[in-house]
GUBAPA-607761 format. One record per residue (C-alpha): residue in three letters; x, y, z. Coordinates in Angstrom, 3 decimals, padded with zeros to 6 digits. Last residue first. Layout:
N
Ala,X,Y,Z
...
This chain:
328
Unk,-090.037,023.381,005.764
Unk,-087.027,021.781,008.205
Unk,-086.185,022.747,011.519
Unk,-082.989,023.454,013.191
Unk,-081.717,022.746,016.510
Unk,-079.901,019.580,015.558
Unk,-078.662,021.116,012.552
Unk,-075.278,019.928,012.197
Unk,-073.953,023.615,013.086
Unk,-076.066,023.664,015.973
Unk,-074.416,021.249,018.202
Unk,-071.700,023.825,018.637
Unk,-073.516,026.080,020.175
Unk,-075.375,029.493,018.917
Unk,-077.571,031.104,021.182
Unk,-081.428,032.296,020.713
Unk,-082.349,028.974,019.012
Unk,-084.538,028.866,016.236
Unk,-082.397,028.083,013.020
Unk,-084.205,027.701,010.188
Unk,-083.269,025.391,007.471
Unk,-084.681,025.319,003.416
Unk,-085.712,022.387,001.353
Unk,-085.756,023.285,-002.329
Unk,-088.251,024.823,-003.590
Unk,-090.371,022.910,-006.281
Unk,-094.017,023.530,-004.939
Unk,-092.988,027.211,-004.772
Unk,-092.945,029.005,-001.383
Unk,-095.622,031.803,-000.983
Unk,-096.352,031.294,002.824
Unk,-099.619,029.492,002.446
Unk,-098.415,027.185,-000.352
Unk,-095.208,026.124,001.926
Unk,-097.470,025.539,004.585
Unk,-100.104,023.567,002.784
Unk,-096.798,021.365,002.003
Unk,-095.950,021.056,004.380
Unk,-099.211,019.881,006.566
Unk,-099.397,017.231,003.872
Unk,-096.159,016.123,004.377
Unk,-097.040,015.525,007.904
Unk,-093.375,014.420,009.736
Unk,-093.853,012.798,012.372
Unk,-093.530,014.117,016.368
Unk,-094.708,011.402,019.115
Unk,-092.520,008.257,017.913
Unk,-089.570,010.690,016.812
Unk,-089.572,011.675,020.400
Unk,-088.215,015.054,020.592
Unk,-085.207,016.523,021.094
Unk,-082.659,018.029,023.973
Unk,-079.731,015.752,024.815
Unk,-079.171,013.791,027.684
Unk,-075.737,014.381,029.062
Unk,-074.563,013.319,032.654
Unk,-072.122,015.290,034.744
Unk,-071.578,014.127,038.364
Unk,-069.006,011.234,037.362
Unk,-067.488,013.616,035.353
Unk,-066.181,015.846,038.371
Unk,-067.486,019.303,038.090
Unk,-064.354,021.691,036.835
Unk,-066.849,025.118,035.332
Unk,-064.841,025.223,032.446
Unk,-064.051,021.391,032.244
Unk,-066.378,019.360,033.027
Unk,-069.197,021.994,032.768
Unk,-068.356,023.236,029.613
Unk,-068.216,019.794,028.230
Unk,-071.148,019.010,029.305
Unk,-072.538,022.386,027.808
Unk,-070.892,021.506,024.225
Unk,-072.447,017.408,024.587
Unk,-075.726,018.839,024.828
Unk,-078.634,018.835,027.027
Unk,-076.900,018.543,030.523
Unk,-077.754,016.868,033.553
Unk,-075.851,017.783,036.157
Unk,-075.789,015.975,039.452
Unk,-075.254,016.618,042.890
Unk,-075.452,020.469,042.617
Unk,-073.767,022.721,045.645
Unk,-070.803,022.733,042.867
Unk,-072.704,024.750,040.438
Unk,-072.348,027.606,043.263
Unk,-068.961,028.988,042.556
Unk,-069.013,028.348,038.543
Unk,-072.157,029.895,038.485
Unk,-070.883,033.121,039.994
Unk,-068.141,033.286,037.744
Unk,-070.247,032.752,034.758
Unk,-072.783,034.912,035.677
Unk,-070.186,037.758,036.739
Unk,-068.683,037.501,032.672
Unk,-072.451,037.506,031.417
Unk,-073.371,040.787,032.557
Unk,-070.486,043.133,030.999
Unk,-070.458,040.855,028.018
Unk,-074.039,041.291,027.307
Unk,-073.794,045.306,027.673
Unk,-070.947,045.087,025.385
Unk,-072.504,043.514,023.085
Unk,-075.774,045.317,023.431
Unk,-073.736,048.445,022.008
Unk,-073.703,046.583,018.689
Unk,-069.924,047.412,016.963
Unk,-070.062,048.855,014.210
Unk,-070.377,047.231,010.882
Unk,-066.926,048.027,008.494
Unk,-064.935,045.006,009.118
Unk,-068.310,042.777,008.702
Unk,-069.182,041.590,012.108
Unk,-068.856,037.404,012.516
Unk,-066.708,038.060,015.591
Unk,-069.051,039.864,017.549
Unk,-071.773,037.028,017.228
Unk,-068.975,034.480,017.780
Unk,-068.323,036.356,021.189
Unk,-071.701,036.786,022.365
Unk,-072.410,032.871,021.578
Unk,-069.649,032.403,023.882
Unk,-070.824,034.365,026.491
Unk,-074.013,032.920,026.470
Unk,-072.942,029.295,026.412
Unk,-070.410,030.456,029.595
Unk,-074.024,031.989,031.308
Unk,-075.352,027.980,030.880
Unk,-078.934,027.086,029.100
Unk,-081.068,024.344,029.557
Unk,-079.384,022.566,032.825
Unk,-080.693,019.839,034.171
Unk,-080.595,019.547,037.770
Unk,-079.851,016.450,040.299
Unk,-080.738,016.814,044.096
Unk,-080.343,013.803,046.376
Unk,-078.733,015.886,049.119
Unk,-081.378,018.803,049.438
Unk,-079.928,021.738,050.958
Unk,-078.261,022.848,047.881
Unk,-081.891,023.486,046.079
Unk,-083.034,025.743,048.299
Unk,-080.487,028.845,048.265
Unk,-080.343,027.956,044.677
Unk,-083.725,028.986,043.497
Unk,-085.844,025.797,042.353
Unk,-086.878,025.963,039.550
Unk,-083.267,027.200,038.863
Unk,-082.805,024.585,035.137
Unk,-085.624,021.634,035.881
Unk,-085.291,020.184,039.368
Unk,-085.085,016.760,039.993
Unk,-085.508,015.038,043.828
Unk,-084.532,011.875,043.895
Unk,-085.405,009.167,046.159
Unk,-088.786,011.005,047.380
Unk,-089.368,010.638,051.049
Unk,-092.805,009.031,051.848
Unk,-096.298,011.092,053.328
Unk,-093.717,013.832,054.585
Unk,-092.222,014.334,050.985
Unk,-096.337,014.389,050.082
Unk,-096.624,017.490,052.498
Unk,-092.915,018.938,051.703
Unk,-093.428,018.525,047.416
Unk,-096.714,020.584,047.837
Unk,-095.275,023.520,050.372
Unk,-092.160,023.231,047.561
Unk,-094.867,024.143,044.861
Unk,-096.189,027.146,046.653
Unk,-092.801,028.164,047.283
Unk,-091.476,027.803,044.219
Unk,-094.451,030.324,042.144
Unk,-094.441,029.627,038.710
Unk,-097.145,031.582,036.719
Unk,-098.396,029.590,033.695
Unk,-102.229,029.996,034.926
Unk,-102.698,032.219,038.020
Unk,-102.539,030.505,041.909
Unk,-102.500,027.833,043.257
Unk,-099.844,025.177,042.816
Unk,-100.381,021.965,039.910
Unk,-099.431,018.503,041.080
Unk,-099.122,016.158,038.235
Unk,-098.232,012.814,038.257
Unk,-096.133,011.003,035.832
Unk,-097.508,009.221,032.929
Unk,-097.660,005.281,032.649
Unk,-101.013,004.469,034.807
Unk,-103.061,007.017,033.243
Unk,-104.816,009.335,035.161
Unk,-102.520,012.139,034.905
Unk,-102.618,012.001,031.309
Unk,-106.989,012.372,032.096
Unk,-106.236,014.643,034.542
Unk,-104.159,017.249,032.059
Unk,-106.533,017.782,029.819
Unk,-109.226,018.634,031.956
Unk,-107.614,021.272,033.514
Unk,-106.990,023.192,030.498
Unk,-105.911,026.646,031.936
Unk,-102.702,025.393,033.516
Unk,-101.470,025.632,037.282
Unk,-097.354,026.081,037.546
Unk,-095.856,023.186,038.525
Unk,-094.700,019.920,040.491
Unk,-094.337,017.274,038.949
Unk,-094.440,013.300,040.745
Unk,-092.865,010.602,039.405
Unk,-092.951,007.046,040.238
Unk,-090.662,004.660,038.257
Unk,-092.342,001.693,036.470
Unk,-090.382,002.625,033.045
Unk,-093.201,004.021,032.047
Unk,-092.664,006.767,034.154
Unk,-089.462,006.978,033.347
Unk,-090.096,007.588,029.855
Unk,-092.958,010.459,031.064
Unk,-089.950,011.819,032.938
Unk,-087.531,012.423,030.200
Unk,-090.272,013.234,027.082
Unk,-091.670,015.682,029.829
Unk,-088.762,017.005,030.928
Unk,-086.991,018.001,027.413
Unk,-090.817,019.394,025.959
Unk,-090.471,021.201,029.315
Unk,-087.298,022.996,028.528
Unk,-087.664,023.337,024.612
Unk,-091.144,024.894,024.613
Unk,-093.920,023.871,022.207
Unk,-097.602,022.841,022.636
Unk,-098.589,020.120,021.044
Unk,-100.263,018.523,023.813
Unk,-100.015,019.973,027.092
Unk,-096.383,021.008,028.208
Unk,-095.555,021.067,031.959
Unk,-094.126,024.835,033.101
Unk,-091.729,025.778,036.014
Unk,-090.781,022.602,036.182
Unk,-089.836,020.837,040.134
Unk,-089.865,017.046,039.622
Unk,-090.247,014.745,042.482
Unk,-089.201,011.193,041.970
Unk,-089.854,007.872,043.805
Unk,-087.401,005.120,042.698
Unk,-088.162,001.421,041.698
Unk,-085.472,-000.449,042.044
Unk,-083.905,-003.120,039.341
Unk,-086.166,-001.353,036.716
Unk,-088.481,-004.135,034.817
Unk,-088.138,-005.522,032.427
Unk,-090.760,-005.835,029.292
Unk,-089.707,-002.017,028.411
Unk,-086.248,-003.735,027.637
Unk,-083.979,-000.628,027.937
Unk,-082.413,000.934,024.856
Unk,-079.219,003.839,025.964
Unk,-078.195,005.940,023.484
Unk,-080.442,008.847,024.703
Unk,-077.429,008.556,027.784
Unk,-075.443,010.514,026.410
Unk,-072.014,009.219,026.080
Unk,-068.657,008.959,028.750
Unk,-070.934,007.007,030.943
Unk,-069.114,006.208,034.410
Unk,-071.711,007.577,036.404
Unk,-074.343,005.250,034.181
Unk,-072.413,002.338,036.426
Unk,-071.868,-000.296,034.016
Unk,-073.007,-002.610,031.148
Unk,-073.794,-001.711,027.737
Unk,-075.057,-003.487,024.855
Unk,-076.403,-003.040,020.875
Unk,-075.885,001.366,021.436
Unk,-078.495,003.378,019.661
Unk,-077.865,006.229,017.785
Unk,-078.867,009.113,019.102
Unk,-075.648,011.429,020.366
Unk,-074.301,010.188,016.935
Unk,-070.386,009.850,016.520
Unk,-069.709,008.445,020.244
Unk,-068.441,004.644,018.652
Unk,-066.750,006.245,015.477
Unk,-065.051,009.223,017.673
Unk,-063.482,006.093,019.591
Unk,-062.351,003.943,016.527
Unk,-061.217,006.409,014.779
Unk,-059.294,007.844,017.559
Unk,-057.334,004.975,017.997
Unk,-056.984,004.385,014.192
Unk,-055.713,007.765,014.289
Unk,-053.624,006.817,016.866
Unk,-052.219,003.879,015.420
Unk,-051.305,005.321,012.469
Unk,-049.067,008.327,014.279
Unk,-047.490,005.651,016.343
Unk,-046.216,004.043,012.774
Unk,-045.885,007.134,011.365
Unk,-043.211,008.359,013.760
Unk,-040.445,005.668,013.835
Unk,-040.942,004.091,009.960
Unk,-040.217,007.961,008.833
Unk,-037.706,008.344,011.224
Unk,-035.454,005.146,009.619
Unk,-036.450,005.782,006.320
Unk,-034.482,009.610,006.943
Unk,-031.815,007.917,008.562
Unk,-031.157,005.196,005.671
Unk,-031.125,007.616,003.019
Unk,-028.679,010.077,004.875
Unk,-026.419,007.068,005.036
Unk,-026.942,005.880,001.077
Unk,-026.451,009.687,000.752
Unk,-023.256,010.167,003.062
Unk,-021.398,006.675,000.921
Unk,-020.999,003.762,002.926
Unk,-017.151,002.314,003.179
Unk,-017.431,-001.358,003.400
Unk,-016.572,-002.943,006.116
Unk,-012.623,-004.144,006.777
Unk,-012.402,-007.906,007.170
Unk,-011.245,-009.082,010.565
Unk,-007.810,-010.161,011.433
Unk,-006.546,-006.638,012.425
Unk,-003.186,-005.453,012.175
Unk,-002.147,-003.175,014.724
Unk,000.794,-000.883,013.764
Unk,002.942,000.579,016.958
């Protein structure tokens, strides 16, 4: 039977005005998610681009922190909400000038809080320079030293713990800090308000071991010390990844070993903080007079262009925008 229809018949669309249409029709669906997200991740990569630039405001828990906390800018005219006592366990305190990455990080950390109001006691290795080092400890703003017996830049734990249990008996410490294994494990995961910064990982190690393999010419043998590394780092990394958890906190010096120990080594975030190595920019200047006497010293011409030496024994990926370099 025919069926007439009262409505108009639609046009007949050609297959390319069709195929037009569909392709238009995906290319409005996916780019305009794909735009957004990059402006999403714009935005965020924007906001955590520099480990050092300041932030204008922030208010939270510092648990919650997804940046490093050099970022932060506290009114020095306020002061802390609590005041916390603070034991410190370094195996070495820097005097002066004198370099070291590990205590040059502790000492710019604790002397800020310090000054902050917060009372912090060291405890390490005895120095040479006694007199030195009582007239920082004297002032009001820097932390206090306690120096074990024994021979100049030798760390001995025990003779710094019997220190840290006589004045922990005089008044608990809030927080007890210990600089990289200072103090060895065994002791360190029997204390509850422990936090630990951590100046060097075994999975950094490794990895360095494997971009150092991997940057071989095809023709240079392999170095039998790589396979000696790999050999020992693999059972540091396991075993660290079994006892890291005894830790409180984590407090690491880059945002690669945070990283690492978020996810690698699976410590919840709110237990890994990031304050990145340096050094205070108000202490350290630059002494272009000093340079250029170097430069002259050395044999490099007045006109040389700036050159950049890496010093670190590892590679990371912080170190491929120079933060561990230093310029002649």
């Amino acid at each position: 039977m025919a069926f007439n229809s009262k409505f108009p018949k639609k046009p007949t669309v050609s297959p390319s005005h069709c195929n037009l249409c569909t392709t238009l029709f995906f290319v409005v669906l996916f780019t305009v998610p794909t735009l957004f997200l990059l402006h999403t991740s714009t935005i965020s990569v924007c906001s955590l681009s520099a480990s050092t630039t300041r932030l204008n405001s922030w208010f939270g828990d510092l648990r919650d922190a997804q940046f490093s906390w050099n970022r932060l800018a506290f009114d020095e005219d306020k002061p802390p909400p609590v005041v916390l006592k603070i034991a410190v366990f370094s195996r070495k305190w820097p005097i002066g000038t004198i370099p070291g990455g590990m205590e040059r990080h502790a000492h710019t950390l604790h002397t800020a809080l310090a000054r902050r109001g917060h009372r912090v006691h060291v405890f390490t290795s005895p120095v040479s320079n006694y007199g030195v080092v009582q007239n920082l400890s004297s002032e009001t703003s820097a932390p206090y030293i306690h120096f074990h017996e024994g021979e100049p830049g030798r760390w001995r734990y025990n003779k710094a713990w019997e220190q840290y249990e006589e004045e922990n008996h005089r008044e608990p410490f809030d927080v007890v800090h210990s600089e990289s294994v200072a103090l060895p494990h065994w002791l360190a995961k029997q204390l509850s308000n422990l936090a630990v910064s951590w100046h060097g990982i075994a999975l950094e190690s490794l990895q360095s071991d494997i971009f150092q393999d991997l940057a071989r010419r095809p023709n240079e043998p392999m170095s039998p010390a790589f396979n000696k590394n790999i050999q020992g780092d693999v059972p540091k990394v396991l075993n660290e990844i079994r006892f890291f958890k005894d830790y409180v906190h984590h407090v690491a010096i880059s945002d690669s070993c945070g990283e690492m120990l978020r996810d690698m080594y699976q410590i919840p975030s709110r237990r890994v903080h990031v304050i990145v190595n340096g050094v205070d920019e108000d202490d350290f200047r630059e002494d272009f007079k000093l340079g250029k006497e170097f430069k002259a010293r050395i044999g490099i011409p007045r006109n040389a262009s700036l050159s950049n030496i890496q010093t670190s024994t590892w590679w990371s990926p912080e170190q491929d925008h120079g933060n561990n370099g230093t310029e002649i």
